[in-house]
C-alpha positions in Angstrom: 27.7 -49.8 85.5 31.0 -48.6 87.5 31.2 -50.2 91.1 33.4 -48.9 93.4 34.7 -51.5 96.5 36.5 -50.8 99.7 37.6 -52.9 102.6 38.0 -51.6 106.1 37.4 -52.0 109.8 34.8 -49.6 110.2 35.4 -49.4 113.8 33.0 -46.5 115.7 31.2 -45.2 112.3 33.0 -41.5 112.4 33.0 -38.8 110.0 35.9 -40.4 107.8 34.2 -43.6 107.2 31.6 -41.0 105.6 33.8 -39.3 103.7 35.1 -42.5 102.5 31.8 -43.8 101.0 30.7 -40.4 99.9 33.8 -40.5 97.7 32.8 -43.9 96.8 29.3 -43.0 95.9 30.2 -39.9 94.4 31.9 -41.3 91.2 30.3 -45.0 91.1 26.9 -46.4 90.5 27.1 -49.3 93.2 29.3 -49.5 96.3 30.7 -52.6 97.6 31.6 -52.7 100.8 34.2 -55.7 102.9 34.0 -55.1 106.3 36.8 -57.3 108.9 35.6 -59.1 111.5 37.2 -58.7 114.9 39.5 -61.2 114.7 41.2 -60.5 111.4 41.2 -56.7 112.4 43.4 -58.1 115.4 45.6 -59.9 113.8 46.3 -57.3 110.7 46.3 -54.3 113.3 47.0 -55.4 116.5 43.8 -53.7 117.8 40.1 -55.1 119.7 37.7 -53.3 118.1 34.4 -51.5 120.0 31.4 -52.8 117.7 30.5 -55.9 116.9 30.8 -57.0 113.5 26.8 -57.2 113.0 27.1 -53.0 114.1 30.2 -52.2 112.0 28.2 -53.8 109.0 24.9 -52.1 109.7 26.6 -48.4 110.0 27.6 -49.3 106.7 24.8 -50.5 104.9 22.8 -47.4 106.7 25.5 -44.8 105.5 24.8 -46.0 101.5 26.5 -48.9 101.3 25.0 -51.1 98.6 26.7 -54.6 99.1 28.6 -55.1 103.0 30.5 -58.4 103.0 32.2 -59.5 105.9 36.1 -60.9 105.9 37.0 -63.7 108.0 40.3 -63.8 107.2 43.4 -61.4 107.8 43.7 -61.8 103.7 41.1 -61.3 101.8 42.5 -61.7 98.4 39.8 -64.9 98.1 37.1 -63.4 99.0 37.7 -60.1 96.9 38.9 -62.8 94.4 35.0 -64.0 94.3 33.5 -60.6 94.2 35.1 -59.5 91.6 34.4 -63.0 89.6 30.8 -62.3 90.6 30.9 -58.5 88.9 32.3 -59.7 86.0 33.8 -57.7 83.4 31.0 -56.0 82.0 31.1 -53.8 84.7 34.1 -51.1 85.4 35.6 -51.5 88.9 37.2 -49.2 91.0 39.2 -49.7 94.6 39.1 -46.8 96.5 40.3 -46.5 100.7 43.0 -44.0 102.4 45.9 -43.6 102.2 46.5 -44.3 105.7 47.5 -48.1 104.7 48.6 -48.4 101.0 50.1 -51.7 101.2 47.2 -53.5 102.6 46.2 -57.4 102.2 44.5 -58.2 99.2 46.3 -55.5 96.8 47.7 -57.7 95.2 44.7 -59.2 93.9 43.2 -55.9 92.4 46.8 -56.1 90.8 46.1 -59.2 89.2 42.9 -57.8 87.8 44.4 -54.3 87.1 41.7 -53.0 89.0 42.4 -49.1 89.8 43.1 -47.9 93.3 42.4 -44.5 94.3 43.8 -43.5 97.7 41.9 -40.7 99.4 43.3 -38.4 102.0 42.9 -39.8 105.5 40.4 -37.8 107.0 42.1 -35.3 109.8 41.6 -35.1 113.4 39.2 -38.2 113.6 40.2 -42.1 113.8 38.6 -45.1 115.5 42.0 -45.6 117.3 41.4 -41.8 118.5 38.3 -42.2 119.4 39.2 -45.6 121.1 42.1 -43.5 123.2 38.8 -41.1 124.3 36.9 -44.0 125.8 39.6 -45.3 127.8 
């Protein structure tokens, strides 16, 4: 079985985030999904999010996501750490996000397990922080 695994914010569920787990689904049999909680999100991005982290988790789980796991932490190398002792290595992993952010927390762990990571194109003319900016 090949599971694929993101983290994000997931901030206002928009076209992108789609495109994102469409990608994911598209080439793996499972999709794992680690979703920040508001706090963490702050304190990696600087940024107070719109949806609660109950929505932000739902919009994912309702878009395809198989597994949504939420991160506590602005690092979530232990957490990912745990999922991927969980999946084991009869299963073939891949990372996938875009690549809006390639030096993000908890790369270093998918280093460590020589997980792949495939960056996707960011997804033009739509962003939470633009569609933030339009609610203002």
């Amino acid at each position: 079985m090949k599971v694929g695994i993101t983290i994000g914010c997931f901030d206002l569920f928009h076209r992108g985030h789609e495109n994102l787990i469409d990608t994911i689904r598209d080439t793996n049999d499972r999709v794992i999904c680690l979703v920040h909680d508001n706090k963490s999100i702050f304190e990696n991005k600087n940024v107070h999010v719109h949806d609660a982290l109950n929505v932000r988790m739902n919009n994912a789980r309702k878009y395809g996501v198989d597994v949504v796991v939420p991160v506590f932490d602005k690092d979530p190398s232990g957490i990912l750490r745990n999922i991927l002792a969980v999946i084991g290595n009869e299963h073939e992993i891949e990372f996938i996000r875009g690549n809006d952010w390639t030096d993000f927390p908890g790369k270093n762990i998918l280093d460590e397990y020589d997980i792949p990571i495939t960056f996707i194109p960011y997804t033009e003319g739509v962003s939470s922080t633009k569609l933030r900016n339009l609610r203002s």
